[in-house]
Structures are given as structure tokens and as C-alpha cells.
C-alpha positions as CSV (number, residue, x, y, z in Angstrom):
1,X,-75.4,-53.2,-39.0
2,X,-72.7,-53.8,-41.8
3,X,-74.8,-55.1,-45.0
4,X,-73.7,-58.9,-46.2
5,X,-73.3,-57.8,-49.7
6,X,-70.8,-55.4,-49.2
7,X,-68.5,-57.9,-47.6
8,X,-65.7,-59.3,-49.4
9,X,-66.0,-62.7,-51.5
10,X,-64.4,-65.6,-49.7
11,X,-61.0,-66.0,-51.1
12,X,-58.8,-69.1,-50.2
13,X,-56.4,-71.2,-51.8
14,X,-54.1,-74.4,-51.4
15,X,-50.0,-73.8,-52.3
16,X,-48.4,-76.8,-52.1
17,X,-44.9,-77.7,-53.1
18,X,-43.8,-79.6,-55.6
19,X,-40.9,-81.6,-53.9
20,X,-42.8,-84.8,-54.0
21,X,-46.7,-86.2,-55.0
22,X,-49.6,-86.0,-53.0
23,X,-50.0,-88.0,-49.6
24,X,-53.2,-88.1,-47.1
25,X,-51.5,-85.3,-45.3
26,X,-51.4,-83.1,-48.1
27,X,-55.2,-83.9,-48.5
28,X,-56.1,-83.0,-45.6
29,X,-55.5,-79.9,-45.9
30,X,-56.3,-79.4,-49.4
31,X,-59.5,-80.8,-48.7
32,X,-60.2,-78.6,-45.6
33,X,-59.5,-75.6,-47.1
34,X,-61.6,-76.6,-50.5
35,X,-64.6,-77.1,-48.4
36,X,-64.0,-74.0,-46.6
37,X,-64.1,-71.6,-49.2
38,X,-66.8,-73.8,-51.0
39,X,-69.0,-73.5,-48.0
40,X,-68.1,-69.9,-48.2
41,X,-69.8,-69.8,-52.0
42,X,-66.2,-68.5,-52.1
43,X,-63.1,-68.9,-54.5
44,X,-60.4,-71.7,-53.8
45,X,-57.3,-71.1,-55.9
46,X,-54.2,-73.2,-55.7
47,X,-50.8,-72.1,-56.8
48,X,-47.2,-74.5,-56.7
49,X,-44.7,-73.1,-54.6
50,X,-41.8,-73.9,-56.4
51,X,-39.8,-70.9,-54.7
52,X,-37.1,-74.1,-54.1
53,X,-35.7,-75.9,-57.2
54,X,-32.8,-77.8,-55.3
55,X,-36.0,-79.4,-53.5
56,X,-37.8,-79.8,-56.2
57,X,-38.8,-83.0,-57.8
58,X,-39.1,-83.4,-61.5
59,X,-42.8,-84.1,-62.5
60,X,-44.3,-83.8,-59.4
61,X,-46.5,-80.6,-59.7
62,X,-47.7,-81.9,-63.1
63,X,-48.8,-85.0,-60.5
64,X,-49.9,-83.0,-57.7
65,X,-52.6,-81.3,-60.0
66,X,-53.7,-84.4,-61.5
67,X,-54.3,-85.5,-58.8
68,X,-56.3,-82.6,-57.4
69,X,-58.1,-83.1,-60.4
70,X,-58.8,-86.8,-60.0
71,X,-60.3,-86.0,-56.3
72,X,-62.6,-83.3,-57.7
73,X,-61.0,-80.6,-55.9
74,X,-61.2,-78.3,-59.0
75,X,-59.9,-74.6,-58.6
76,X,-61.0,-71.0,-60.0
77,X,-58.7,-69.3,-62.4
78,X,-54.6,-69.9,-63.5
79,X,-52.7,-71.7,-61.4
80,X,-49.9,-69.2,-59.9
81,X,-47.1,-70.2,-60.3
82,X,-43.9,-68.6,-57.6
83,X,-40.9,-69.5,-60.1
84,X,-42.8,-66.5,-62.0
85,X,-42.8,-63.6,-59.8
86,X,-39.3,-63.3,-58.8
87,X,-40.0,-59.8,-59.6
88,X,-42.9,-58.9,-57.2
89,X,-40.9,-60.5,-54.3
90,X,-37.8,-57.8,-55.3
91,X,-40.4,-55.2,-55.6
92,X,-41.6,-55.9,-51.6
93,X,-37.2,-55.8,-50.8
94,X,-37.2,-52.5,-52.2
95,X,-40.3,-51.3,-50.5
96,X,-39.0,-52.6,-46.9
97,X,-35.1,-50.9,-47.9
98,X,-36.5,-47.5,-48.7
99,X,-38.1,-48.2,-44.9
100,X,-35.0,-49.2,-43.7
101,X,-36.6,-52.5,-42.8
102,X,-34.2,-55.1,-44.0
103,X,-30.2,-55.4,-43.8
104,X,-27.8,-58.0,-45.0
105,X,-26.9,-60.9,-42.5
106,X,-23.6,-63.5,-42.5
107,X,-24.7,-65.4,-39.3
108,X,-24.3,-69.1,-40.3
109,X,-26.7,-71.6,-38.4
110,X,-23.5,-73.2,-36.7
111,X,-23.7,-69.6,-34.6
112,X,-27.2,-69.3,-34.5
113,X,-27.0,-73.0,-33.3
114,X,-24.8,-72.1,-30.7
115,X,-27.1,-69.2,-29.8
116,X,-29.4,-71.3,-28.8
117,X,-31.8,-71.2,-32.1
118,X,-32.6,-67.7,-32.0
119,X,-30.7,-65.1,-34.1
120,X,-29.6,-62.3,-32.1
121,X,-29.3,-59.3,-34.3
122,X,-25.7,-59.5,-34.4
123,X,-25.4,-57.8,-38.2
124,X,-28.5,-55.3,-37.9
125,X,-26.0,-52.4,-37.7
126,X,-22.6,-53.1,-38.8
127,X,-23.9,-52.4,-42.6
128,X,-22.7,-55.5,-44.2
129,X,-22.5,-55.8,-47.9
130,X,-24.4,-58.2,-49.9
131,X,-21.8,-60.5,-50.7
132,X,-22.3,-64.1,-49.5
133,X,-25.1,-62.5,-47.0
134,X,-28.9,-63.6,-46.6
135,X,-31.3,-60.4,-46.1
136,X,-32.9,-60.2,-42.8
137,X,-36.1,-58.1,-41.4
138,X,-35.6,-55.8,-38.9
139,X,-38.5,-56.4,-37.0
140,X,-40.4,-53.5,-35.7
141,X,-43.9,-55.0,-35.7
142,X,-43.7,-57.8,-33.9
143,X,-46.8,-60.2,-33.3
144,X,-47.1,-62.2,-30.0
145,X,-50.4,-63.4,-30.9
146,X,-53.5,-64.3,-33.2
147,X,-56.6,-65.4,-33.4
148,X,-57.0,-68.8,-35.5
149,X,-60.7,-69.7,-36.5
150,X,-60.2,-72.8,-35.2
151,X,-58.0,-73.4,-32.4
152,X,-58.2,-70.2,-30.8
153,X,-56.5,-67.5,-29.2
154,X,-52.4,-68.6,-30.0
155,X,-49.7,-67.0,-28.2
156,X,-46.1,-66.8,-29.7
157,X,-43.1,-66.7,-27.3
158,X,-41.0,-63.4,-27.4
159,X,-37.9,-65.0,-29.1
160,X,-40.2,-66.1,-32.3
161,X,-41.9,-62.7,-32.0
162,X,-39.2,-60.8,-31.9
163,X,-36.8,-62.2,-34.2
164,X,-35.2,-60.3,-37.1
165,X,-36.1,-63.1,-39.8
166,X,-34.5,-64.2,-43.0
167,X,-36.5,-62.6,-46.5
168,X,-33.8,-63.8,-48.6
169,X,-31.5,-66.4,-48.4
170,X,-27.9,-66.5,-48.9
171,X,-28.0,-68.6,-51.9
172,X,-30.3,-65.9,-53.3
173,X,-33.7,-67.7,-53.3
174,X,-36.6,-66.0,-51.9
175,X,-37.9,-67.0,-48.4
176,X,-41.3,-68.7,-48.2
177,X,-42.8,-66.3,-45.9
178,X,-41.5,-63.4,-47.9
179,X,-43.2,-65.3,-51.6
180,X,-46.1,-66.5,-49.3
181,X,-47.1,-63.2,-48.2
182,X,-46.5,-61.6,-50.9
183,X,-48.1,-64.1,-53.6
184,X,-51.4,-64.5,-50.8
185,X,-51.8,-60.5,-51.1
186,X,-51.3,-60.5,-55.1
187,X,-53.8,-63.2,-55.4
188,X,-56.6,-61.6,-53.0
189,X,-56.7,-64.1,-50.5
190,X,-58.2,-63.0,-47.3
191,X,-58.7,-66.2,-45.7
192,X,-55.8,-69.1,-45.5
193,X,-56.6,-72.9,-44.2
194,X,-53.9,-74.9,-43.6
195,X,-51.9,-77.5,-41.6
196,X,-51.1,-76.5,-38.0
197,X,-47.4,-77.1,-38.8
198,X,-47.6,-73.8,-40.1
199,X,-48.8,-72.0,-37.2
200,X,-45.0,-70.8,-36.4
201,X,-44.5,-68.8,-39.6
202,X,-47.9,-67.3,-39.2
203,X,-46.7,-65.1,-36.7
204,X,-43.6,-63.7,-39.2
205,X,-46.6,-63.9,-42.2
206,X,-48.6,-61.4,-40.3
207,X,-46.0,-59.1,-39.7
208,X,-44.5,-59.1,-42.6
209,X,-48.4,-58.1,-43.8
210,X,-48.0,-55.5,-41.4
211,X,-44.4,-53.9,-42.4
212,X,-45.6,-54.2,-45.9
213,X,-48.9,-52.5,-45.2
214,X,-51.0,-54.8,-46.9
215,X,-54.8,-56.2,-45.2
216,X,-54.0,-59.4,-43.1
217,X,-56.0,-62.5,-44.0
218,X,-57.9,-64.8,-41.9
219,X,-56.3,-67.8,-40.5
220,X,-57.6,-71.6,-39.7
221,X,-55.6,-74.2,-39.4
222,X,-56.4,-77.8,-38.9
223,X,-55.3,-80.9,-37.0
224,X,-52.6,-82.9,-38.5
225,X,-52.2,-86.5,-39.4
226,X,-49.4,-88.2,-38.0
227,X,-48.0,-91.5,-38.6
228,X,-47.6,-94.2,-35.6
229,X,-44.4,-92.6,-34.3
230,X,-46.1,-89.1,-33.7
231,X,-44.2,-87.7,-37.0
232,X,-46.4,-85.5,-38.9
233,X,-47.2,-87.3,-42.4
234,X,-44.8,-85.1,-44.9
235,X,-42.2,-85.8,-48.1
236,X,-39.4,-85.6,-45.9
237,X,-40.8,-88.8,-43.3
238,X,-41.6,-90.4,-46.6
239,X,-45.1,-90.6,-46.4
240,X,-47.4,-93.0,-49.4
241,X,-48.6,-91.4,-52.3
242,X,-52.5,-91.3,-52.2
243,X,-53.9,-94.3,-53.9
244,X,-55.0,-94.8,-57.5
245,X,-58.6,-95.9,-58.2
246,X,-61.9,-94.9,-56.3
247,X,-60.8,-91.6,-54.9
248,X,-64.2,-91.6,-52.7
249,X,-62.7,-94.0,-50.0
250,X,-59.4,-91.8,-49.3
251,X,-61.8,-88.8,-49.0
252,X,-64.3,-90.6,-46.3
253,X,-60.9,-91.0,-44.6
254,X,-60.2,-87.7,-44.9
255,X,-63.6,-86.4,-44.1
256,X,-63.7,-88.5,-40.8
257,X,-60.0,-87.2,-40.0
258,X,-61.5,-84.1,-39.8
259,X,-64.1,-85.0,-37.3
260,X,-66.8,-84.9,-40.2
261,X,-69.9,-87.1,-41.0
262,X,-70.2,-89.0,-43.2
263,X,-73.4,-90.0,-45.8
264,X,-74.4,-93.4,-45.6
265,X,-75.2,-93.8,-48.9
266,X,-71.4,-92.6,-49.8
267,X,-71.4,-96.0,-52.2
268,X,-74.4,-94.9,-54.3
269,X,-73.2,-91.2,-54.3
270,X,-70.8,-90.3,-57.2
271,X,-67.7,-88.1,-56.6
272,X,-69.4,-84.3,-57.2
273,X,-72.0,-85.2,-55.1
274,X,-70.5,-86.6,-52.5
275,X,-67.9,-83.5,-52.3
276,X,-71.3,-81.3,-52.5
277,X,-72.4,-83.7,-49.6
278,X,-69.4,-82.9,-47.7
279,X,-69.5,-78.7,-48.5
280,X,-72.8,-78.4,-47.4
281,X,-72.3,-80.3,-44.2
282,X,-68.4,-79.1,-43.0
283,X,-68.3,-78.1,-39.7
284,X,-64.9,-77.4,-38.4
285,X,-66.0,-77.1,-34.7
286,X,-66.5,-80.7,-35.6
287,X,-62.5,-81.1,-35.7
288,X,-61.1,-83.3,-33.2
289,X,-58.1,-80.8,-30.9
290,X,-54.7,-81.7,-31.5
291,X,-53.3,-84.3,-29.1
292,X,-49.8,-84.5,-27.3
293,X,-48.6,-86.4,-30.9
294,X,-48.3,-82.9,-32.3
295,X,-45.4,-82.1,-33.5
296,X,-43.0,-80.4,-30.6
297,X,-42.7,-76.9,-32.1
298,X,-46.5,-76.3,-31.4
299,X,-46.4,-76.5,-27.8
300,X,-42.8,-74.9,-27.4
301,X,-43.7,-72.3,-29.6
302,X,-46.9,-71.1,-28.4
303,X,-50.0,-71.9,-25.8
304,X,-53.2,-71.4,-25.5
């Protein structure tokens, strides 16, 4: 039998973007993975992935942690931030080209488009130079499936598994799953909650852990929220920033999104206590399953 102190601290974190403030999607998951690692007696970090300036919004990860702040979701250590480690993300290139892992790519997405969605691997050996080219993996460790803490056993389809992906753009910007991956195993985390929109490029995060040789985290992601069409709440569907005032009503909310009771006494309770409330009774079994108002690439992309 394995002895509980020699296993590894809980280490999660929440990485949002800063392309826009906080909305009740965003806290969702930054709540669900708070109470994770809390429950855990674990760390919960949060770093800005601000890997995307043309995206980015001026102000709005000075907001974002304000607001983090505001709903008592206070993190361990420095924030990370990815516009910094431009070098460590050149540093994993190099150590996938001296493996002959990556190679440079031209393939617009009118082609790819045109393919069908799915790149084909039409410049993996024609030895393209880098001018106006994105970098691509070649994959060699692909990953049809994991195990996700909470909804199970996933499957990904061949095409998705298989697929040599893009590690740096054209323009030159890093790709998230390269940074992600990268800045996850920099940072210690061994155990990542999230949104189930980003089941899809978990199964490229894990094999990029595996081509770079680094330990693979844990995975859980949670249900999403979705507004009255069936569109996941996000920046880009223009979803309400969260409320000023009380913060303890918006995290009931959130708290009974995720399936989770609730004190009665919430009123009486101040803000640390009720979060301490809320850690010492999370129960993500509790989690209601996603319903067909998930987004599309979930059930096209994988099954159960």
C-alpha cells in the first residue's frame, strides 16, 4: 500500500484570457476548480493567458483578477503570466526539432476547409522553409482516449487523434496547446479543472505531454452554462459581466449550477465562510451531465 504522504500535493490552477471581464461562465469554472484543489488541501494558482494580443482587451486582466479577488477566490504564489515565457515555449520547438517532431506548414484553412476540416499532412515531407509557414507536430503519439474524473471514459475520433497540429502559428504567436502544456508542466500542475469546451484540445495537450516527455496531469472538466439558444456563455457570444455588489448571490448560482447544496443560512454566512462552506461540502458526482444543449464539437468529437 502506497503511503498518503508520499503522494504529490494537489496542484491546480485557473488560466483565463484576458480578451474580455469575467462572466458566470468564466466562474464556473474558476469556482469548480478553486474548490477542487481547496478540497484537495491543495494549491490553486491562476495565470493570464495572454499568448494573443490582437485578442486582447486593454484592462481586462487587471479586471479579471479583481474580480477573482472580490469573490474570495484567492490564489497561492505570482500570477504567471504567458506574454513572459516566450522563451520556454522556443525551448520545447527546439526539443521536438532535434526529435524531428515538428516541420513547417503553408496549408491555409481555405484548403484545410476544403479538406473537409482535417489537415492532411500535405507539407510533412516536402521540407518547407519557414517563411510565411505555421509549425506543425508530426504526430507520433496519438491519443484516442482518456479518462476525465468526471465524465468518464472519452473517446476521440481518429481524425482529431491523428492530426499533425499547429505549435506555432504563421503570424508567429505560440499555439495555446503548445503555451498550455508547456506553462501547466513549468508551474507543477498535476491536476486541471475546466470547462468541457475544452475537452477537444485535451487530447493534443496529452500528447504533446507525451512527445515532450513530461508527467501528464489529471483532468476534470465540468458542465457548461449556456445561454437560451444552446450557445455556450463566452466573450465572443457576448455574455454579461458578473455583477457588482454582494458577490454571495452569483456564487449560490454558481454553486447550484454545479449540482451543489447549498447552506441555508447563506444570508447570515459572510463570504470566507460560505466559500469554506462550499470546499468542505463539493461533490462533483453531484454535477448535473451535460444535456443535448452542449456545444456540437463534444458529441461529434468524441463518445462515451
Amino acid at each position: 500500500m502506497s503511503d498518503p504522504q508520499s503522494a504529490p500535493r494537489y496542484v491546480g490552477r485557473f488560466a483565463p484570457s484576458p480578451s474580455g471581464v469575467l462572466h458566470f461562465g468564466s466562474l464556473i469554472a474558476a469556482l469548480g476548480s478553486y474548490l477542487h484543489a481547496r478540497s484537495q488541501q491543495g494549491r490553486w494558482l491562476v495565470r493570464i493567458d495572454d499568448l494573443d494580443p490582437p485578442r486582447e482587451i486593454p484592462g481586462s486582466a487587471d479586471s479579471i483578477l479583481a474580480t477573482l479577488d472580490r469573490f474570495g477566490l484567492h490564489w497561492d504564489g505570482e500570477i504567471v503570466w504567458q506574454s513572459t515565457r516566450h522563451d520556454a515555449y522556443r525551448a520545447a520547438l527546439e526539443i521536438l526539432r532535434q526529435q524531428d517532431l515538428i516541420y513547417y506548414c503553408t496549408c491555409t484553412r481555405q484548403r484545410i476547409s476544403q479538406l473537409g476540416g482535417t489537415y492532411d499532412g500535405h507539407c510533412r515531407d516536402i521540407a518547407l522553409g519557414a517563411e510565411n509557414a505555421a509549425i506543425r507536430l508530426r504526430q507520433v503519439r496519438p491519443v484516442y482516449r482518456f479518462a476525465d474524473d468526471f465524465q468518464g471514459q472519452l473517446h476521440a475520433t481518429a481524425a482529431l487523434a491523428e492530426e499533425d497540429f499547429i505549435v506555432r502559428r504563421r503570424d508567429g504567436l505560440f499555439a495555446y496547446n503548445l503555451a498550455v502544456v508547456v506553462d501547466d508542466h513549468y508551474q507543477g500542475v498535476n491536476h486541471i479543472v475546466r470547462g468541457a469546451d475544452l475537452i477537444e484540445p485535451t487530447v493534443r495537450q496529452i500528447s504533446l505531454y507525451q512527445h515532450l516527455g513530461y508527467p501528464q496531469p489529471g483532468y476534470l472538466h465540468l458542465p457548461l452554462a449556456v445561454n437560451a439558444n444552446g450557445d455556450k456563455l463566452s466573450k465572443q457570444n457576448h455574455a454579461p459581466a458578473l455583477p457588482e455588489g454582494d458577490p454571495r448571490p452569483v456564487l449560490l448560482k454558481a454553486l447550484q449550477f454545479l449540482g451543489q447544496t447549498v447552506p441555508e443560512n447563506w444570508q447570515d454566512l459572510p463570504l470566507d465562510l460560505l466559500l469554506c462552506w462550499a470546499t468542505e461540502h463539493w461533490m462533483p458526482a453531484q454535477m448535473p451531465r451535460q444535456d443535448a444543449k452542449a456545444p456540437a464539437d463534444l458529441s461529434s468529437a468524441f463518445s462515451k
